[in-house]
C-alpha positions as CSV (number, residue, x, y, z in Angstrom):
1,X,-16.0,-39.2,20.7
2,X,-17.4,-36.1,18.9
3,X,-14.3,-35.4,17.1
4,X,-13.9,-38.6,15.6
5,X,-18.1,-38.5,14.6
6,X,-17.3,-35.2,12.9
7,X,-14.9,-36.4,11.2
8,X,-16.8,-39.3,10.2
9,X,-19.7,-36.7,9.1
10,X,-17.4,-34.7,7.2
11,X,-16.0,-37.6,4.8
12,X,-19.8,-38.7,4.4
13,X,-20.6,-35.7,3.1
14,X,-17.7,-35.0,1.0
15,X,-17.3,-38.3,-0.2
16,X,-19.9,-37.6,-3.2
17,X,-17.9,-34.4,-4.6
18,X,-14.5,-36.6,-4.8
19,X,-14.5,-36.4,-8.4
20,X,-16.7,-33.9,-9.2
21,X,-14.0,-31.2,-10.2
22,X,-13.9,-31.0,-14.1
23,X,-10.7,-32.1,-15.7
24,X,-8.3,-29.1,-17.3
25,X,-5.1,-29.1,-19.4
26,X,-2.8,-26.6,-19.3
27,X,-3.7,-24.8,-22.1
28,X,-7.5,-24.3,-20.2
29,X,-5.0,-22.8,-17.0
30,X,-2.9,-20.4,-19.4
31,X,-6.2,-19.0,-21.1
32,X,-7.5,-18.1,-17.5
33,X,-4.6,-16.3,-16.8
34,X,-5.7,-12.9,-15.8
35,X,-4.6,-9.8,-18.4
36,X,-2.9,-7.0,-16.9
37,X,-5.2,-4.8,-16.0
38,X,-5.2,-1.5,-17.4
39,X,-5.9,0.4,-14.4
40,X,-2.2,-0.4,-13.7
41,X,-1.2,2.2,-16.2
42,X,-2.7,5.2,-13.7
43,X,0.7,4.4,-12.0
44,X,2.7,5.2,-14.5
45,X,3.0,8.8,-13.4
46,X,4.7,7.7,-10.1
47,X,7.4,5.9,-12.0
48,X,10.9,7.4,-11.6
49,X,13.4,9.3,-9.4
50,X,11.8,11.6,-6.6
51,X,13.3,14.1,-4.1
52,X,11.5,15.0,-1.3
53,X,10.9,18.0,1.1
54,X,8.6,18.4,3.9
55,X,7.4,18.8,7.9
56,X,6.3,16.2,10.5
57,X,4.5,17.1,13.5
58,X,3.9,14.9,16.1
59,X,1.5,15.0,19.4
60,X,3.1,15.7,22.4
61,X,6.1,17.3,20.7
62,X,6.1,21.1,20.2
63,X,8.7,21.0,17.7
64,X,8.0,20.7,14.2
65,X,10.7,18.4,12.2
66,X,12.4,19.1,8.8
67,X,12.2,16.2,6.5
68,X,14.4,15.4,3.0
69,X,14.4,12.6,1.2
70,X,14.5,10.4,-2.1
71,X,13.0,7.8,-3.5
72,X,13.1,5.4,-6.8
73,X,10.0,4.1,-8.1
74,X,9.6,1.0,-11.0
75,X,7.1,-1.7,-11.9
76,X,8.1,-5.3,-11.2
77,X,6.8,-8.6,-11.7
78,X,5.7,-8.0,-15.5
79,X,4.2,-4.5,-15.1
80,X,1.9,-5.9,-12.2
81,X,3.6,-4.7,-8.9
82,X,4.3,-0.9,-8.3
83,X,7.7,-0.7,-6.1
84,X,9.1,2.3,-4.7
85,X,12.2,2.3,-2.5
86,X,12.3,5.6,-0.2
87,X,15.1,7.0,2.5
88,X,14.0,9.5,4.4
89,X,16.2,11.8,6.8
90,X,14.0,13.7,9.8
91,X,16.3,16.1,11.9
92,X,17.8,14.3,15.1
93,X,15.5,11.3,14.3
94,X,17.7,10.2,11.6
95,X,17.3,8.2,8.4
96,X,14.7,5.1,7.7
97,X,14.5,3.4,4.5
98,X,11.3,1.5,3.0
99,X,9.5,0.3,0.5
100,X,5.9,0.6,-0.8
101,X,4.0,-1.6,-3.2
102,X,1.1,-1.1,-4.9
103,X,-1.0,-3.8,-7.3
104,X,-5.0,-3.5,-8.7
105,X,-7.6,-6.3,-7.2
106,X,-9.7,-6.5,-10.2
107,X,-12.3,-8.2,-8.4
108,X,-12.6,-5.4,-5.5
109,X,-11.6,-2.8,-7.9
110,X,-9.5,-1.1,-5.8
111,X,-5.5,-0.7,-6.0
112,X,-4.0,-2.2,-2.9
113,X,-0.9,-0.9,-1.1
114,X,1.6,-2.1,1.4
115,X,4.7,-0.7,2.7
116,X,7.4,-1.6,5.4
117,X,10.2,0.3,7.2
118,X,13.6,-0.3,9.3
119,X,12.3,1.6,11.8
120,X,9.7,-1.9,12.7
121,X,6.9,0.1,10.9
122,X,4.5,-1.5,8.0
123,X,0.7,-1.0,6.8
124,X,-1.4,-2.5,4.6
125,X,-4.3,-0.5,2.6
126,X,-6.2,1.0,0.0
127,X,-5.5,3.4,-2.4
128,X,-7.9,5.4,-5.2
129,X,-7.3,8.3,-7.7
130,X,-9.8,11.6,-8.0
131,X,-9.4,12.2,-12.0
132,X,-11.2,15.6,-11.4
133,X,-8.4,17.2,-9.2
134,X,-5.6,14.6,-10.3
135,X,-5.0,13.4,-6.3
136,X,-4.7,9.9,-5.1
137,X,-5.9,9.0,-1.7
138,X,-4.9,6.5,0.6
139,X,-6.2,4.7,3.1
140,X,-4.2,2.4,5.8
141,X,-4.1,0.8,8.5
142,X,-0.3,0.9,9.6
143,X,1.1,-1.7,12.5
144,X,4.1,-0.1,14.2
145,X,6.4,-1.2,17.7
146,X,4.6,2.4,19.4
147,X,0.8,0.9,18.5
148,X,-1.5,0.5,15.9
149,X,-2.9,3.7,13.7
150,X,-5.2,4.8,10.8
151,X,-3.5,6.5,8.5
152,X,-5.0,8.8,5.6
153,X,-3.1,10.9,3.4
154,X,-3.0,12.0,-0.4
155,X,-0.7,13.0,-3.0
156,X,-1.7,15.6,-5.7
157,X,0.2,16.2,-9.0
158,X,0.5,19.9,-9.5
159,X,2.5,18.7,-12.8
160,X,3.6,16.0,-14.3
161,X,7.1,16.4,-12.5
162,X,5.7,18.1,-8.7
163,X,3.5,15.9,-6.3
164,X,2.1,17.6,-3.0
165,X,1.3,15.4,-0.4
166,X,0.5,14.7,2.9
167,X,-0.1,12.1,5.6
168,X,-2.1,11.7,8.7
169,X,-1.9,8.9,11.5
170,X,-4.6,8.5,14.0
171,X,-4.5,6.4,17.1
172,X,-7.7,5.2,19.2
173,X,-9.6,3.6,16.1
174,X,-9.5,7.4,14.5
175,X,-10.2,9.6,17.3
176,X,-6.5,11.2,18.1
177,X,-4.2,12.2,15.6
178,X,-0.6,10.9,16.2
179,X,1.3,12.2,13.9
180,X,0.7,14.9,10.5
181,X,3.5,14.9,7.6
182,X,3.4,17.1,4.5
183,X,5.6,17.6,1.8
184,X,6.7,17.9,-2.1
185,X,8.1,15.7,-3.9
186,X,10.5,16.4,-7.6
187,X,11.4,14.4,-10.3
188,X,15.2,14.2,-10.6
């Protein structure tokens, strides 16, 4: 009985509205497209061929792990989606390939990330650039088959051609660090 009198209720009180959206064309629709937006361009640095060198260290394991890898970065989908394909090697680990994307939410003005692995890993986040020391920082929460993590990290541009960077993943809703990976990428 209550389901069918809330339904009742509903189309009561959305009968009135039925007809109350305004009537467009497509010319209204193409002149609300969106522009890109011109934060996009801050990404531009990223774009192109990287080599990378670096250390992971990871709790509970008292070796530290050599880390090489490469990694191609382009805009897609007209200049609005930052893609980068990566392949990474780490010691007796072995290789993992992924890929990252980044976009701009004008409305939240924040550039949003996401990125997924073979190795069942992904994250969703947020990212943000510090114009006084020329470092990005990102903020994540990654999803992975060992748990769920934080992860922070940051990349700085010594140059135009040398990034430093470094990444940190944190279990327990931030309280234990899982995991702490730094490194340098090149351009080729």
């Amino acid at each position: 009985m209550f389901r069918r009198s809330s339904l009742i209720l509903s189309l009561v009180l959305t009968a009135p509205m039925v007809g109350c959206m305004p009537k467009i064309t497509i010319d209204d629709m193409k002149q609300m497209t969106p522009k890109r937006p011109p934060e996009l361009g801050m990404l531009d640095a990223f774009i192109g061929r990287w080599t990378s060198e670096g250390e992971a260290k990871f709790t509970g394991l008292d070796e530290t792990i050599k880390m090489t890898g490469t990694s191609e970065a382009k805009w897609d989908g007209n200049g609005w989606i930052f893609v980068n394909r990566f392949s990474s090697s780490m010691a007796d680990l072995g290789d993992m390939l992924g890929i990252e994307t980044w976009t701009y939410d004008v409305r939240a003005k924040k550039f949003r990330t996401t990125w997924a692995d073979d190795h069942g890993g992904s994250g969703v986040g947020t990212a943000w650039h510090d114009a006084r020391t020329n470092t990005w920082h990102v903020k994540s929460k990654v999803y992975s088959p060992w748990g769920d993590n934080i992860g922070v990290g940051t990349a700085h541009f010594v140059d135009k051609d040398t990034v430093e960077w470094n990444w940190k993943e944190y279990a327990m809703g931030g309280l234990m660090l899982t995991m702490e990976m730094n490194g340098t990428n090149h351009r080729r």
